[in-house]
C-alpha positions in Angstrom: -8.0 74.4 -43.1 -9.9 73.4 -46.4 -11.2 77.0 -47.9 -13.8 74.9 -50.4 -16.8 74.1 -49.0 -17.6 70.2 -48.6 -20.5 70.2 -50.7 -18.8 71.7 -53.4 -16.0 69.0 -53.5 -16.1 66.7 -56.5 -15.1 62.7 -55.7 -11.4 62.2 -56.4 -11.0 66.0 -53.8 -13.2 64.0 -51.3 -11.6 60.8 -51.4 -7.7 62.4 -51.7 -8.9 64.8 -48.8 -10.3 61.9 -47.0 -9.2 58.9 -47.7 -12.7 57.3 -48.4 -15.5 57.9 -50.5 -18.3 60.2 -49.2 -20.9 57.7 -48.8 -18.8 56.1 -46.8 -18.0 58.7 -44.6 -21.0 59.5 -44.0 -22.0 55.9 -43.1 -18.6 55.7 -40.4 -19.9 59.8 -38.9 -23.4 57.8 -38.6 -21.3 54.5 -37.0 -19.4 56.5 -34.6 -22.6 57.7 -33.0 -23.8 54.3 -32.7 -21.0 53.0 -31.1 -21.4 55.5 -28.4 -25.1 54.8 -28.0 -24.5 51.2 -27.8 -22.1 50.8 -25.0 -23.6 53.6 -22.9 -27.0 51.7 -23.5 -25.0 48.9 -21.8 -23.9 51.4 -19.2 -27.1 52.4 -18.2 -28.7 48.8 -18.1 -26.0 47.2 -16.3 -24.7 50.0 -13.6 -25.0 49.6 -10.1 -24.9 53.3 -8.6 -27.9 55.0 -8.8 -26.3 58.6 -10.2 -25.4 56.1 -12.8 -28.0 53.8 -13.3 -31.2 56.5 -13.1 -30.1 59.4 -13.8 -27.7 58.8 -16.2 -24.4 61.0 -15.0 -22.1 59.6 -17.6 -21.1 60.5 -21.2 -19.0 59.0 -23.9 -17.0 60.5 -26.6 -14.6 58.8 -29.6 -11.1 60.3 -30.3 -9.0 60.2 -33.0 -5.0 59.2 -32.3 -2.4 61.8 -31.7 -1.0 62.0 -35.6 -4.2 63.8 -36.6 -4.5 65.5 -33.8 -7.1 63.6 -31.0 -10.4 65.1 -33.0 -13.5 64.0 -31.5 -15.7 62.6 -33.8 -18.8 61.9 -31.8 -20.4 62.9 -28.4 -22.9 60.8 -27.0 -26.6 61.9 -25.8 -26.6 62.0 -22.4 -24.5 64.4 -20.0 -23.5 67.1 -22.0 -21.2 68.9 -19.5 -19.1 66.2 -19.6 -18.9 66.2 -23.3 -17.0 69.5 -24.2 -14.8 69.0 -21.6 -13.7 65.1 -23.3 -12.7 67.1 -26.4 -9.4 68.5 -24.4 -9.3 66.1 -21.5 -8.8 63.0 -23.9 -5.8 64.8 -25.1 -4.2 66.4 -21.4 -4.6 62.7 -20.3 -2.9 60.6 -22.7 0.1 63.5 -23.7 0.8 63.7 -19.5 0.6 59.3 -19.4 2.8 59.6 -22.9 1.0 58.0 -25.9 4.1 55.7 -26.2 3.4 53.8 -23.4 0.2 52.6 -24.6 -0.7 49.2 -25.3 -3.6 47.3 -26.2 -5.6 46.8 -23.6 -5.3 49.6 -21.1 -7.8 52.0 -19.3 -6.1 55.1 -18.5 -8.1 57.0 -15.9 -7.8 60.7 -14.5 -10.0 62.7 -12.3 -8.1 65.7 -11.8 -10.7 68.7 -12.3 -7.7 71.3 -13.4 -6.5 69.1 -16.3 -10.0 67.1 -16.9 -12.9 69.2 -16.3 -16.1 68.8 -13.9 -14.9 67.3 -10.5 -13.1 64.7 -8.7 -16.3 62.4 -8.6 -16.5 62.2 -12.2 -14.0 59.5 -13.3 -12.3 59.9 -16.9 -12.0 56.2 -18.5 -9.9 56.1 -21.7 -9.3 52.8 -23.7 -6.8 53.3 -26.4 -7.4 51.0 -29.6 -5.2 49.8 -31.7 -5.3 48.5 -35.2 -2.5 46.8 -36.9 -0.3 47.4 -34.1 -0.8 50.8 -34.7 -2.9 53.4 -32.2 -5.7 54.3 -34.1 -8.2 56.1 -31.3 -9.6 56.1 -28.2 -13.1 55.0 -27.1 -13.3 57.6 -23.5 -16.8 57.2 -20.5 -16.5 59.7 -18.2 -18.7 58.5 -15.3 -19.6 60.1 -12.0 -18.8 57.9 -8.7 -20.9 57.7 -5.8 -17.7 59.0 -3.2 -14.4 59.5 -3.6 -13.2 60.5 0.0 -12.8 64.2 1.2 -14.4 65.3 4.2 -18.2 64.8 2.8 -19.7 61.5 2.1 -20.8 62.3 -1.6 -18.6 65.0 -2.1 -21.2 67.3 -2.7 -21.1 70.7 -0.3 -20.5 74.5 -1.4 -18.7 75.1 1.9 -15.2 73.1 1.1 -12.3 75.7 1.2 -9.4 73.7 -0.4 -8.9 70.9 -2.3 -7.3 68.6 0.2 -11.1 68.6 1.9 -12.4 67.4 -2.1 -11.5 63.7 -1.9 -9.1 62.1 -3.8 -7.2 63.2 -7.0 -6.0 60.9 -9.5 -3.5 62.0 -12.4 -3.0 59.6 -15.2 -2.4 56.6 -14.7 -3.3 53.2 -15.4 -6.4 51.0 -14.6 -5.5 48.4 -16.8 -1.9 47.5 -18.5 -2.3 44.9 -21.3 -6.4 43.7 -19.9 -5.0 42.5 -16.5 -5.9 45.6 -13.5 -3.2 47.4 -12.0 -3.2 46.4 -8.4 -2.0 49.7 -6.9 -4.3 51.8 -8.8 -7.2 49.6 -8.2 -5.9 49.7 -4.0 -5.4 53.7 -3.7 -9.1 54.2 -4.9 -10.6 51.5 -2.6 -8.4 53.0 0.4 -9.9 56.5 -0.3 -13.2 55.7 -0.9 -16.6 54.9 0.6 -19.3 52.5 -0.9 -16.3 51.5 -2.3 -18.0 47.5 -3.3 -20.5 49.6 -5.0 -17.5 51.5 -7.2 -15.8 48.9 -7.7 -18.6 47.1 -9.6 -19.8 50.3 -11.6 -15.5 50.2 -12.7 -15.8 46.8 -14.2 -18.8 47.5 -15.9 -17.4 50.6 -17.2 -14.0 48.8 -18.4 -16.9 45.9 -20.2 -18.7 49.2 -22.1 -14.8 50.3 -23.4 -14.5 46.4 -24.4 -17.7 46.6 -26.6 -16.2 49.8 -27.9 -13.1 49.2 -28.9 -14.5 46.3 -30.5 -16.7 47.7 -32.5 -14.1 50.4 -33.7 -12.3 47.6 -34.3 -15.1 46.3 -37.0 -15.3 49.6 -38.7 -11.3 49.6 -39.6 -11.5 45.7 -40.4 -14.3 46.5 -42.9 -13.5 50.0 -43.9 -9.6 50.4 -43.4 -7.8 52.6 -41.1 -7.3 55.6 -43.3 -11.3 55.8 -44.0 -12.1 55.9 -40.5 -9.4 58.2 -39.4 -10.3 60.4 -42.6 -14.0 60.0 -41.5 -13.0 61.4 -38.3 -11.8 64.2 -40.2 -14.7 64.9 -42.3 -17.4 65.2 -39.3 -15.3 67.6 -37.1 -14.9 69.7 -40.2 -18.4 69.3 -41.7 -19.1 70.7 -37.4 -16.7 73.5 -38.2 -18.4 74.2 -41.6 -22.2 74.3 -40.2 -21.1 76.7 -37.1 -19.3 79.0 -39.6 -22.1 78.9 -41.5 -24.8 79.7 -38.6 -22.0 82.6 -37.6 -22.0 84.2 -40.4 -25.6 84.2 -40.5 -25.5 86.3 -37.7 -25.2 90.2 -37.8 -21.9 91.4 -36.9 -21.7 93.2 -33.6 -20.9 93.3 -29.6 -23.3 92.0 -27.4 -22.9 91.9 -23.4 -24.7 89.3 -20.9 -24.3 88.7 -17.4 -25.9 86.6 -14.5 -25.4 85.9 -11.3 -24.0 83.5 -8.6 -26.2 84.6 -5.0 -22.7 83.7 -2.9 -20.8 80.7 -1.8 -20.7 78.4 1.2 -18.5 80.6 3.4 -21.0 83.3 4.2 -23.5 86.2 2.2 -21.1 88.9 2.2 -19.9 88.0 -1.6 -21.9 88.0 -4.9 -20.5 86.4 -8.0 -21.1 88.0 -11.6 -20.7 86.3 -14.2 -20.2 88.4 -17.1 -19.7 88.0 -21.1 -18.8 90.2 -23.8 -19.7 88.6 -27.5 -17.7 89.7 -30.5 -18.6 88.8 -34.0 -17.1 89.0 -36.9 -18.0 87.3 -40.1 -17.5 83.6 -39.4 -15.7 84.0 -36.3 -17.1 84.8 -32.6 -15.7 85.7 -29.9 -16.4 84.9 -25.9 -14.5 87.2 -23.4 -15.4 86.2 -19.5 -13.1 89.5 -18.4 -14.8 91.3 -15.9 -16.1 87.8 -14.0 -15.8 87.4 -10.2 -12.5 86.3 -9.0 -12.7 82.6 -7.8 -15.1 81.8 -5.2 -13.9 81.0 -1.2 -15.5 77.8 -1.4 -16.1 75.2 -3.7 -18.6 76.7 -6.3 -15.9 77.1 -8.7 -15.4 75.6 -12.3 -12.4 75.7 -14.5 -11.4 76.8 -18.2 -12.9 73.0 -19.3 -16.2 73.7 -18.1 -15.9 77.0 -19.1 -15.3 75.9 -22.9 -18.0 73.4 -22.5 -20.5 75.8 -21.6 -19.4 78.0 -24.5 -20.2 75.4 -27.0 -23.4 74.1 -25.6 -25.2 77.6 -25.9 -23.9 78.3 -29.4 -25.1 74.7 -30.4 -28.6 75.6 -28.8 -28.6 78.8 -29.9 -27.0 78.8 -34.0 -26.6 75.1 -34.9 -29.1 73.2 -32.3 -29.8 70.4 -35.2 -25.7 69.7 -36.3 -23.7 67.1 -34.0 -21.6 68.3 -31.2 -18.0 67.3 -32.2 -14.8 69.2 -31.1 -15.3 70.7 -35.2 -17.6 72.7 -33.0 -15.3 75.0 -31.7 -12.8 75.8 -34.6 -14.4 79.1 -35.2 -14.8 80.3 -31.7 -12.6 82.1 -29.2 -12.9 82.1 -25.9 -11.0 84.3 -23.2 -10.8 83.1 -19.8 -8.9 85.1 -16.7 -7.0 82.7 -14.7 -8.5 82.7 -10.8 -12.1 83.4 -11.9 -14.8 81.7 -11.2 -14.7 80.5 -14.3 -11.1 78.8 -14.5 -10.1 78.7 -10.9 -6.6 77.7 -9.9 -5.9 75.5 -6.9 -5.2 74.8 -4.1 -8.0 77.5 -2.6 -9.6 77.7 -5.9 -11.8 74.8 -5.2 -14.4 72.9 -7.9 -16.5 70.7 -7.3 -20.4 72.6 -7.9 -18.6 73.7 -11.3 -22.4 73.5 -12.7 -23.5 76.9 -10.9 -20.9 79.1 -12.3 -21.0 77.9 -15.3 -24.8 77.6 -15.4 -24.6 81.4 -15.3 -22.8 81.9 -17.8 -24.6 80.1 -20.2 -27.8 82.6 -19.0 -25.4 85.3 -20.1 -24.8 84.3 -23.1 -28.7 83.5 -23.7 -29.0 87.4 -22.6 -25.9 88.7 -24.8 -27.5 86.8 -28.0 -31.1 87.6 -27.6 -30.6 90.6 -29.4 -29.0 89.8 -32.7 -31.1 86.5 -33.0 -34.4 88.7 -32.3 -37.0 85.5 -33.0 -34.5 83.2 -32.8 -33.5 83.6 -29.1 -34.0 80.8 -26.8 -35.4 82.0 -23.1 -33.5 80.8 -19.8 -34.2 77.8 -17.9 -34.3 76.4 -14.4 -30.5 77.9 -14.1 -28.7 75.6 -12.4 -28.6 72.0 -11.1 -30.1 73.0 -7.7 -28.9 69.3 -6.2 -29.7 68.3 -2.9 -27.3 65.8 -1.0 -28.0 64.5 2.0 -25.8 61.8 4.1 -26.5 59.4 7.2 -26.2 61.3 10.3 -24.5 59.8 13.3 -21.2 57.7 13.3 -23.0 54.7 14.2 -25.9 55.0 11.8 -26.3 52.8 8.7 -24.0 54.3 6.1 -26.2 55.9 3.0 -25.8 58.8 0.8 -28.9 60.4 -1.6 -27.6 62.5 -4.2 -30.0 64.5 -6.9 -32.9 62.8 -5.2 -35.1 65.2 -3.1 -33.9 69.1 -4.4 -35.0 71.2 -7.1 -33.1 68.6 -9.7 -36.3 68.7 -11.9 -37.3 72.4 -13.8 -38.6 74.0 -16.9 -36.9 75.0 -19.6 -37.9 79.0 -21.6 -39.9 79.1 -24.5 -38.6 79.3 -28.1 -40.5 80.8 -31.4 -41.6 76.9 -32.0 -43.6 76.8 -28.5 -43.8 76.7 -24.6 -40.9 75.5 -22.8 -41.3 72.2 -21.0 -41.4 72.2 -17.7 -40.3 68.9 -16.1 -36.6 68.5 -17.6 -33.1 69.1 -16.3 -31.0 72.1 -16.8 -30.6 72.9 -20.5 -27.0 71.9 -19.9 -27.3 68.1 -18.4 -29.9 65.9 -20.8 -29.8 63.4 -17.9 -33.0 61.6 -16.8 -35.1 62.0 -14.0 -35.0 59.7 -11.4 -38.3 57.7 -10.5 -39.8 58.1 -7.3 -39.9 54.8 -6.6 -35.9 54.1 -6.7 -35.3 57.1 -5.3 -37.3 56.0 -2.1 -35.9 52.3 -2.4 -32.5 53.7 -2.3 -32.8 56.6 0.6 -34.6 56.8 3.4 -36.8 59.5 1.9 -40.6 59.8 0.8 -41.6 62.1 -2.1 -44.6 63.7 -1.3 -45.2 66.0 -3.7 -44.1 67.1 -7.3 -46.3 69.6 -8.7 -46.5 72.6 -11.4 -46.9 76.2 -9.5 -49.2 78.6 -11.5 -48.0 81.5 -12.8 -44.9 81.1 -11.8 -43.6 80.8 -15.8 -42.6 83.6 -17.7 -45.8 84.9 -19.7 -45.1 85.2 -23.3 -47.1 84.7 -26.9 -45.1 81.2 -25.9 -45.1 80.7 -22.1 -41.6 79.6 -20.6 -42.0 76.2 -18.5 -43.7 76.2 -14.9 -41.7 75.8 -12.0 -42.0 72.5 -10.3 -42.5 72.2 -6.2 -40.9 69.1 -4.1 -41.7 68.3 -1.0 -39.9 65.4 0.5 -40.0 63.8 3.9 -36.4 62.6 5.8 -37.6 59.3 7.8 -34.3 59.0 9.2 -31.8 61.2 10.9 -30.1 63.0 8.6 -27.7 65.7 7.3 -28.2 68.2 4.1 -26.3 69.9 2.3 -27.6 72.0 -0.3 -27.0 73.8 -3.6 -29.2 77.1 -4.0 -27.3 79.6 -5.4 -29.6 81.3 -8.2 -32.7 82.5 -6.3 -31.7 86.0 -6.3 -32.4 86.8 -10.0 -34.9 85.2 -12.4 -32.7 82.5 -14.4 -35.8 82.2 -17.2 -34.8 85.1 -18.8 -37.5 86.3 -21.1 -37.0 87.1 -24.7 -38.6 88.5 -28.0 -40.3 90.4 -25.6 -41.2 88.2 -23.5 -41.2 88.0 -19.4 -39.3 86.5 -16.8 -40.1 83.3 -14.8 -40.5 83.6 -11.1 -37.3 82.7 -8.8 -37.8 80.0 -6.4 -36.5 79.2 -2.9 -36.1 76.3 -0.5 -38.4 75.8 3.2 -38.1 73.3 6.0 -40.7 72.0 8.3 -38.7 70.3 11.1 -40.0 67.5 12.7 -42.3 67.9 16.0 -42.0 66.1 19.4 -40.4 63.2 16.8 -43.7 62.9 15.3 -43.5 64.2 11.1 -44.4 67.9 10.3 -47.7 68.3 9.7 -48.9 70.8 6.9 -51.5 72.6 7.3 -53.7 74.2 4.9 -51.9 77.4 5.5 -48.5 75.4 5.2 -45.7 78.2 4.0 -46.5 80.2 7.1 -45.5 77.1 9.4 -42.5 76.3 7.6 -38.4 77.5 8.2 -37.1 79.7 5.2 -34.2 78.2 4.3 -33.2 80.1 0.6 -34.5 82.4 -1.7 -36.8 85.5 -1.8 -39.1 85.0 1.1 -41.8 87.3 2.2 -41.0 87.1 6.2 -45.2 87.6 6.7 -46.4 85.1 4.4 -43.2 82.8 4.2 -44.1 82.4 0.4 -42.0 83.2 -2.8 -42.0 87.1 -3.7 -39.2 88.6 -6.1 -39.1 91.8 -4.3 -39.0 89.9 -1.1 -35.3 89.8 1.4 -33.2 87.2 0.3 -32.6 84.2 3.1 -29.0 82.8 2.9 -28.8 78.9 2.9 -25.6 78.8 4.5 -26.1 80.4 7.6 -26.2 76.6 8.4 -23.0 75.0 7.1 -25.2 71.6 7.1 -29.0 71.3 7.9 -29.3 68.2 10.5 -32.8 66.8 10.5 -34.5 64.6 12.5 -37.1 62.2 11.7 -40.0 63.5 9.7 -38.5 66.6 8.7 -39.9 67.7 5.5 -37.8 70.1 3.0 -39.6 71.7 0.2 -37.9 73.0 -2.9 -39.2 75.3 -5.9 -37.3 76.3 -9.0 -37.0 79.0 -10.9 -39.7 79.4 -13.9 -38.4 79.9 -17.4 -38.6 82.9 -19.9 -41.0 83.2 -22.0 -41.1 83.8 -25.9 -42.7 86.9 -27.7 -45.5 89.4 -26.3 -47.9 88.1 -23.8 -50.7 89.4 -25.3 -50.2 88.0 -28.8 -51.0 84.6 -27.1 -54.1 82.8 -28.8 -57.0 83.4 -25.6 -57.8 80.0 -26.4 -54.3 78.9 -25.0 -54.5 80.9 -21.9 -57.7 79.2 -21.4 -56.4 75.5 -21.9 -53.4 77.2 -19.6 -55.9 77.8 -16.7 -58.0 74.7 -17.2 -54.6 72.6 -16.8 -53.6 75.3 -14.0 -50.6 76.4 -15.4 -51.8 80.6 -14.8 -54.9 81.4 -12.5 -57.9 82.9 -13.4 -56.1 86.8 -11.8 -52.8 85.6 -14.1 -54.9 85.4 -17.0 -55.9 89.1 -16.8 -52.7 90.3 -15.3 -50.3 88.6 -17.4 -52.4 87.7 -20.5 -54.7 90.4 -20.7 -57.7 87.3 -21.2 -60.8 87.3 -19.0 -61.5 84.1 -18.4 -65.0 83.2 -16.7 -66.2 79.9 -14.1 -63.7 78.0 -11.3 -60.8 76.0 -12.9 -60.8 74.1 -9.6 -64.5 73.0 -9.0 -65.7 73.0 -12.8 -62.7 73.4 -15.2 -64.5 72.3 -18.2 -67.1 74.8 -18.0 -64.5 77.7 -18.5 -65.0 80.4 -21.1 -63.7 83.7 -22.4 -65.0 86.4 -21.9 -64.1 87.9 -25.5 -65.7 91.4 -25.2 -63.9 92.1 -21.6 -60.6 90.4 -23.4 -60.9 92.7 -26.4 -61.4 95.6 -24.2 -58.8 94.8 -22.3 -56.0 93.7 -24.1 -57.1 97.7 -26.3 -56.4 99.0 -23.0 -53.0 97.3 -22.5 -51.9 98.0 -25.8 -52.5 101.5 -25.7 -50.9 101.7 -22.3 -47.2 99.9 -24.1 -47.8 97.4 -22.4 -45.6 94.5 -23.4 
């Protein structure tokens, strides 16, 4: 490892460390980006499955060849938990094919989650490139599939038990040999797999974005050389390495502790799973031990050591380095202990992953908790808390074959707040960067309508910076249908609150079945019509309550539906930032006036006595400011936060 930092380096020690100039290098670190950008800009214009086309479940990364040891250079912006799991999965893939049998041309692919991360659905693509006869990298899409077999059309369910029910596994292998397709590999996915016209055109579109790739690598080493981009590969990872040792040891030494928590699985509510982290830091060097984690889930909630690591460097990039690239540089200061059979790195065959984003999820809210300490204003609050997907399939052997996935569940939540200001709160889990799908495909595409997507007041975590509201979706089924669902962090607030500041409601899930086959009707008194399904649910009111029972989801292995069944989902809220009543009155106002907090959340929460009816008159609001000073004296005196 070079002990001199890069700054520091005079010309002649750049270039003989590198083998190019440090202009240049920097131009090929800025080149590699864009040639990530580019072809998944291509991706997303030209896919045909809607995971892929709206809401972006993909990610692209650029490796280095074996002889300097597969670094990955670049990461592009879009699914991020695909992303640290590409900086090892590159590597098991090609070593297990064997690097020697590579030619130009190829698409290796694997899907295996044990030696590639995430789940079977989510296709690894790796097209080696060659230069002067030599391998000189790998441009790699990782891309989620509509269906790969198994025993549910989508794959997506908490209550498989084994990996034989997960749908079809795929070590490495080839796609392509030499630009013409492999007949048999191209035959064992389309006998597995349903929608299986719509795969295979998402595949060749995939195997065009490589082409574009590896071409444009191609035009770097033409104008450049080989040994400037593979040295320029070498200079971002360690420039990475060099910015998180730099953010570490910026950090006070110490142990920290965080934990979070998994509601159950799939198989019944008799089993919790903690998720637990003990931080050590040392100087430039941290430290992640998962010991003490639950053993690996009865269903398939599980992720593996690939997610785990993932996760890992996600929350230190958001938490120490949230403006330097993500490269695999990232992780050369960190360790990271991992049990085998945890929830965390589960082992197979019982040890099933496929919803790998709820335990791991967790555990980057643990590590938010463990580090909120030591980074004091620094600390980010916790968000939404988990992908909270909804999947739902045609019901009926007979009926038209369709699958919605990430359409009509709690997809869409808030982020916490941060010392800079509130936390949004219409994004995706702090984890994912996807988009959010339009109403209008998502209705074009599945029999579903959307009929409502709106903020719930004070349901954020009050803070001098407010976390993010949590967002309410109701969606009506107009066809028979089944659900299967994913709501598996409504136990415990996920929006941690830090600096001081307060936790962000939980959320839950309802259903209004349909009537007599005519649609549910909501009345103004809606919650107390409809079916808890999940979450803290007062059993008088049927509405959200965080010291409320907890309803279990999966006391129904599947919910059927039939037409005009309507399901409601609300997410969790996120943390807020610093004390609540350090926020500017004027804020709160503006707050109640767009109706994120009520006029009674002002004054409970905010301490800010706002006067006039936000809902009949909202520009007429005022402060009170002698019943706010009065009060917010009162509150202070009383310790209150």
């Amino acid at each position: 490892m070079n002990t001199v930092r890069l700054r520091d380096l005079d010309d002649s020690a750049f270039r003989a460390l590198y083998n190019c100039g440090r202009f240049d290098a920097t131009v090929l670190g800025n080149r590699f980006a864009y040639i990530l950008e580019h072809f998944c800009s291509k991706l997303l214009a030209c896919a045909f499955s809607p995971v892929l086309r709206d809401f972006y479940d993909f990610a692209a990364t650029l490796t280095g060849p074996p002889e300097i040891q597969y670094p990955t250079p670049a990461v592009s912006r879009s699914f991020m938990m695909f992303t640290g799991t590409m900086t090892e999965s590159v590597r098991n893939t090609i070593e297990e094919y064997g690097a020697a049998r590579l030619e130009p041309g190829d698409v290796i692919i694997a899907n295996d989650p044990y030696r590639t991360g995430t789940h079977v659905n989510d296709l690894l693509f790796i097209r080696p490139v060659f230069h002067g006869g030599r391998l000189s990298g790998f441009v790699n899409l990782k891309a989620h599939q509509l269906d790969m077999g198994g025993s549910v059309p989508g794959g997506f369910s908490t209550t498989k038990v084994s990996v034989y029910e997960n749908g079809l596994v795929l070590s490495p292998r080839a796609l392509m040999r030499a630009g013409k397709p492999v007949t048999e590999t191209w035959t064992l996915i389309f006998d597995n797999v349903r929608f299986g016209a719509l795969l295979r055109r998402d595949m060749q579109t995939i195997i065009a974005c490589l082409d574009l790739g590896e071409r444009q690598l191609l035009e770097s080493m033409d104008r450049y050389g080989r040994a400037a981009v593979l040295g320029a590969m070498r200079y971002v990872c360690d420039a990475d390495a060099e910015r998180m040792a730099d953010a570490l040891a910026a950090l006070p030494d110490g142990d920290w502790h965080g934990a979070a928590l998994l509601d159950c699985d799939g198989m019944d509510d008799g089993e919790e799973y903690p998720v637990r982290c003990a931080i050590r830091k040392r100087g430039s060097r941290i430290e992640v031990d998962t010991s003490g984690t639950a053993r690996q889930a009865r269903t398939s909630i599980n992720g593996t050591y690939l997610d785990t690591k993932t996760m890992v460097g996600i929350a230190l990039k958001f938490l120490l380095d949230p403006d330097g690239p993500f490269t695999s540089g990232c992780y050369r200061h960190v360790d990271i202990v991992i049990p085998d059979g945890a929830i965390l790195s589960a082992l197979p065959p019982e040890g099933v992953v496929f919803a790998y984003g709820e335990s791991t999820n967790a555990l980057l809210t643990a590590m938010f908790a463990a580090l909120a300490a030591p980074l004091g204003p620094s600390a980010v609050a916790g968000d939404t808390g988990a992908p909270n997907l909804h999947s739902a399939h045609a019901a009926g052997p007979h009926a038209f074959p369709w699958v919605s996935i990430g359409v009509a569940g709690g997809e869409n939540g808030p982020w916490g707040a941060t010392s800079a200001g509130d936390g949004d709160s219409f994004s995706v889990f702090m984890a994912a960067n996807t988009l959010a799908r339009s109403v209008e495909a998502s209705e074009a595409e599945s029999p579903v309508a959307i009929m409502r997507i709106e903020y719930i007041p004070d349901s954020a975590g009050p803070g001098r910076h407010r976390g993010g509201a949590a967002v309410l979706k109701d969606s009506l089924w107009r066809a028979p249908a089944v659900h299967n669902l994913f709501t598996l962090r409504f136990k415990q607030p996920t929006g941690i609150g830090v600096h001081g500041g307060r936790d962000g409601i939980t959320g839950g899930v309802w259903l209004w079945p349909a009537a007599d086959g005519k649609p549910a009707q909501l009345p103004n008194d809606e919650w107390a019509t409809a079916q808890g399904v999940a979450g803290r649910i007062d059993p008088r009111t049927n509405r959200p309550d965080p010291a409320a029972p907890w309803v279990y989801f999966g006391r129904q292995k599947v919910w059927r539906t039939e037409p005009g069944a309507t399901f409601r989902y609300l997410t969790n809220g996120g943390g807020g930032w610093g004390n609540p009543l350090a926020r500017d009155p004027a804020r709160v106002l503006t707050d109640v006036r767009d109706g994120y907090v009520s006029v009674a959340g002002a004054a409970r929460d905010y301490a800010v006595v706002v006067l006039g009816d936000p809902e009949r008159d909202p520009e007429a609001l005022t402060i009170d400011a002698a019943a706010t000073a009065s009060l917010r004296a009162q509150r202070s005196g009383m310790g209150a936060p």
